[in-house]
N, C-alpha and C positions, 0 to 999 in steps of 0.2 A: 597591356602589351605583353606578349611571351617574349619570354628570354630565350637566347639563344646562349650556350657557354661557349665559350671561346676565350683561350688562353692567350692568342697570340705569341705560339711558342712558348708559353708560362716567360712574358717579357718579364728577363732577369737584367734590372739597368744597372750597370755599372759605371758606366762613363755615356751613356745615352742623352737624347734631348728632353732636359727635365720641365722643358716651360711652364707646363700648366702645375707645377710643383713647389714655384719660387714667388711665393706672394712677393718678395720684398723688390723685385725687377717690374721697372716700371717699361719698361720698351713694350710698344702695342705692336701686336699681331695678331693675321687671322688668318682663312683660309684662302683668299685669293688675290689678284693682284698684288701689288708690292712688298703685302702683309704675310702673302702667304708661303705654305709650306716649303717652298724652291728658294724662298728668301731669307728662311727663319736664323740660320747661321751667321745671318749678316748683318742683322737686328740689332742684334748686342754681344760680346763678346762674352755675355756666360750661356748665349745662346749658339758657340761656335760646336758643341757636339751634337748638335742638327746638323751641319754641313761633316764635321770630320768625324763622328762618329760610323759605328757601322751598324747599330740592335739600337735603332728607335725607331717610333710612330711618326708620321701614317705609313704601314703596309697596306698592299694587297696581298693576299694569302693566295697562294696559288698551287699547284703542283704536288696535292697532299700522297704522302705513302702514311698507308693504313700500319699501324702497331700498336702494340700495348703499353700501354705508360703507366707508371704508378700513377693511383690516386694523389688528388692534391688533398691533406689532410686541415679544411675548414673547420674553425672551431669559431665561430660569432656570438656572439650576448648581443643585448640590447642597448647596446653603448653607443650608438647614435645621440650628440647631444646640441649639435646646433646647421643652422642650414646659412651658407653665406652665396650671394649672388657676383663674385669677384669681377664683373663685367664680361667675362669670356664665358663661364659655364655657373652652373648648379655645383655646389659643391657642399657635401653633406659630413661634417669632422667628427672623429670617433675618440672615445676615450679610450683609455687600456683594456688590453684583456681579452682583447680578440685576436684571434692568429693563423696564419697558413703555414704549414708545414712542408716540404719538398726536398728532395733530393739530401736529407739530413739535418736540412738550416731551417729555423724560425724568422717569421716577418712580423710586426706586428702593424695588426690593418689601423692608418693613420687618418685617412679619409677615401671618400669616392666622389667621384664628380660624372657630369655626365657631356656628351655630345649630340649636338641633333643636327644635321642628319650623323651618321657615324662616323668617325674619324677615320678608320680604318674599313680596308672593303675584303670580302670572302670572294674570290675566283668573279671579280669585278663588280660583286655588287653591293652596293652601297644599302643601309640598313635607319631605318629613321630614329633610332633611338642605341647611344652605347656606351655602357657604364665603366668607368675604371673605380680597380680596387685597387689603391695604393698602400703598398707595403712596406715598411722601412727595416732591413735587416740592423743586426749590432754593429757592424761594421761601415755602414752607411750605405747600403747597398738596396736599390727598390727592386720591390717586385711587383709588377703589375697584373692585374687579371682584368682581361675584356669581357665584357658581357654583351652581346646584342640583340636588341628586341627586334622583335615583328608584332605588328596590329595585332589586336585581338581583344581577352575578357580585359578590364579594370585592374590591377596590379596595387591592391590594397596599400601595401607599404608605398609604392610613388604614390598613390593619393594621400596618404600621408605626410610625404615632402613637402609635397605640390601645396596642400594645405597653408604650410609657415614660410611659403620661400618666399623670399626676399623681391620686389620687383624690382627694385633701383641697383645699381652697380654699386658695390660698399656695402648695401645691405647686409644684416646678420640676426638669425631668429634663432631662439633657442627652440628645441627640440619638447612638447610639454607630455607626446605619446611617446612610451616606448617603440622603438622601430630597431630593427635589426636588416643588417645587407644582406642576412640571408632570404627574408623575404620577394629580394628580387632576383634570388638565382635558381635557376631551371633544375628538376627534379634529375634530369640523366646530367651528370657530371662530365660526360667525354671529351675532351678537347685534344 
């Protein structure tokens, strides 16, 4: 699959909907009927900044004006070290020492998980594969980076995942290749 970058606004969460972020919440959600998105606020009450927040996922991204943004300043090592299958996604946990830079602040990338079809949509359309990079500033503060694929070549590093992932919900494999999240992010950075 090729990637597609997308920042989703470089989503800076500060009081956002952090679901896929709180192993320890057991309330089940998903994408449609009762489960889903229009309902997630009502699920559980650490899931109320889905409903009163204003900067969380799913977006459609629509209405772009063209500028120039600083670079987002990605530094990754190979610190990919275990693959867990949480029941909602793939979720791939990172060790230290990897980090996004923006707008002054440091994050350090905690893990990525993925969606299929994409959680979020570009001017309505929906994308079959899209990665979040999760960031945790010192403050508590996430920072997220979307990634969206499109079909295409074999994407070495997801065969790599793909490889240890977990089938069962609860499942958890350690990592025994080196892998780095840079391998799944697209050569032009523009978002």
């Amino acid at each position: 699959m090729k990637a597609i970058f997308c920042t989703l606004g470089l989503a800076i969460l500060m009081s956002g909907c952090s679901k896929n972020h709180d192993s320890d919440n057991n309330a089940h959600w998903g994408y449609s009927g009762q489960e889903g998105p229009e309902y997630w606020g009502s699920l559980s009450s650490q899931y109320s900044p889905c409903s009163d927040g204003v900067n969380q996922s799913p977006v459609n991204l629509t209405n772009f004006i063209d500028s120039e943004l600083a670079a987002l300043e990605m530094i990754y090592g190979t610190n990919a070290n275990e693959v867990i299958n949480n029941g909602h996604t793939i979720q791939v946990n990172y060790e230290t020492g990897s980090t996004l830079s923006t707008n002054g602040l440091d994050y350090e990338l905690i893990q990525f998980h993925f969606h299929s079809p994409s959680e979020n949509h570009i001017n309505g359309k929906s994308y079959p594969l899209e990665a979040h990079l999760v960031h945790a500033g010192n403050e508590g503060n996430l920072a997220v980076v979307a990634v969206m694929f499109e079909e295409g070549d074999e994407n070495e590093t997801l065969g790599k995942i793909w490889d240890v992932m977990p089938e069962n919900a609860g499942g958890k494999n350690s990592m025994s290749a080196k892998v780095s999240v840079e391998g799944i992010l697209p050569t032009n950075r523009d978002y």
